[in-house]
C-alpha positions as CSV (number, residue, x, y, z in Angstrom):
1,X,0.0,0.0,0.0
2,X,2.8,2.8,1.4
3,X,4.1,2.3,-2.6
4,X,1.0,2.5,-3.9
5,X,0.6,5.6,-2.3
6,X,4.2,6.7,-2.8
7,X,3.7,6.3,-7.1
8,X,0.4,8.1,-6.9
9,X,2.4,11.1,-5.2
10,X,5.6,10.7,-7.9
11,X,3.1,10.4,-10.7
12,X,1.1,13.3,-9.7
13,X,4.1,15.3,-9.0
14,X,5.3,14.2,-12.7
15,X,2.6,15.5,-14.3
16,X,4.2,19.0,-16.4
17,X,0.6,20.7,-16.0
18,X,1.2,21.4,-12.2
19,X,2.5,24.4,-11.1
20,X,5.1,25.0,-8.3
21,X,2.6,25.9,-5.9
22,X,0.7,22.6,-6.7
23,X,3.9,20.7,-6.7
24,X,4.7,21.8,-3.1
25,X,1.4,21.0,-1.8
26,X,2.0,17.6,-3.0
27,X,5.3,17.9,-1.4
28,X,4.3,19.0,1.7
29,X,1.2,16.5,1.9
30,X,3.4,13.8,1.7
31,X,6.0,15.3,4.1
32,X,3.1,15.4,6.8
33,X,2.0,11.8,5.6
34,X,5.4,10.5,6.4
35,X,5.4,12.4,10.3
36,X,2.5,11.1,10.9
37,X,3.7,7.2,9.9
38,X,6.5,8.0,11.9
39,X,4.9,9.6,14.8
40,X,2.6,6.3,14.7
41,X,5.4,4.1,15.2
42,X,7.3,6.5,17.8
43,X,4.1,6.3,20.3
44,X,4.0,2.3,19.6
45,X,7.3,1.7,21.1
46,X,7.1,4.4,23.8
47,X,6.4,3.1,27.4
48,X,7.1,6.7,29.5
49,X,4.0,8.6,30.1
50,X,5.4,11.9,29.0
51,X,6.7,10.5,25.3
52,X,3.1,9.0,24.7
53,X,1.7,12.4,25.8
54,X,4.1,14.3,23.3
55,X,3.5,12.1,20.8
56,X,-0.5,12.2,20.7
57,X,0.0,15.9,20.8
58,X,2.0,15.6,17.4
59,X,-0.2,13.6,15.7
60,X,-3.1,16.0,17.0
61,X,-0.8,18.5,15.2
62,X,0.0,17.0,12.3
63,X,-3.7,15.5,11.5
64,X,-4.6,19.0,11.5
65,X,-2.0,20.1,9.1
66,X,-2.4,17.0,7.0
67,X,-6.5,18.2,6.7
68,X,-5.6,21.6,6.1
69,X,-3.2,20.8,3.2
70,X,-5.6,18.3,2.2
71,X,-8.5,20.5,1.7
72,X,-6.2,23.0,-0.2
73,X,-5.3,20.2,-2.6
74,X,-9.5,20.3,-2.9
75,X,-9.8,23.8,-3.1
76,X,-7.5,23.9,-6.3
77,X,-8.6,21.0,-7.8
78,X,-5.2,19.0,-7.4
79,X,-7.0,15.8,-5.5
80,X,-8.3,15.3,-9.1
81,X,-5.0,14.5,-10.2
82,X,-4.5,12.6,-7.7
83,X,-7.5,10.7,-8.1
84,X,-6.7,10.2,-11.7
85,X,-3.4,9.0,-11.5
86,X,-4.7,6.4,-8.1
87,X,-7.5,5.1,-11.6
88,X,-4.4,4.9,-13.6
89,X,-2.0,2.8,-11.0
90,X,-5.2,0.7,-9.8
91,X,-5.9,-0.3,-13.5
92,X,-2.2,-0.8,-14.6
């Protein structure tokens, strides 16, 4: 799945239509993506109270970013490149 993902972001990004602001947001929404995947696995392995406490507080963080960014991908119209190239690597 997590290369699935990771083709749909470099096919997207590939795309010579986007523009730089586009190609950052698809930057930055897989930056974000990755925290969070890595925040995930940080509060698995943590046993002290004050790491799990930190690290629900970055994922709070982060899941609002992540929504933010995401709806700005909406608000431009960029999660329909997105979605077609996810048709394209589904299908392929």
């Amino acid at each position: 799945m997590e290369s699935a993902i990771n083709g749909v972001f470099s096919a997207a990004l590939s795309k010579k239509e986007n523009t730089k602001s586009e190609i950052n947001l698809i930057k930055e929404i897989e930056e974000v993506r990755l925290k969070l995947n890595t925040v995930a696995s940080h509060f698995e392995n943590q046993s002290d109270p004050d790491l799990i406490e930190a690290s629900i507080y970055e994922t709070k963080s982060l899941s609002a970013r992540y929504r933010y960014l995401l709806r700005e991908a909406r608000r431009t119209g960029l999660t329909q490149s997105i979605s077609h190239c996810l048709e394209h690597s589904v299908h392929n």
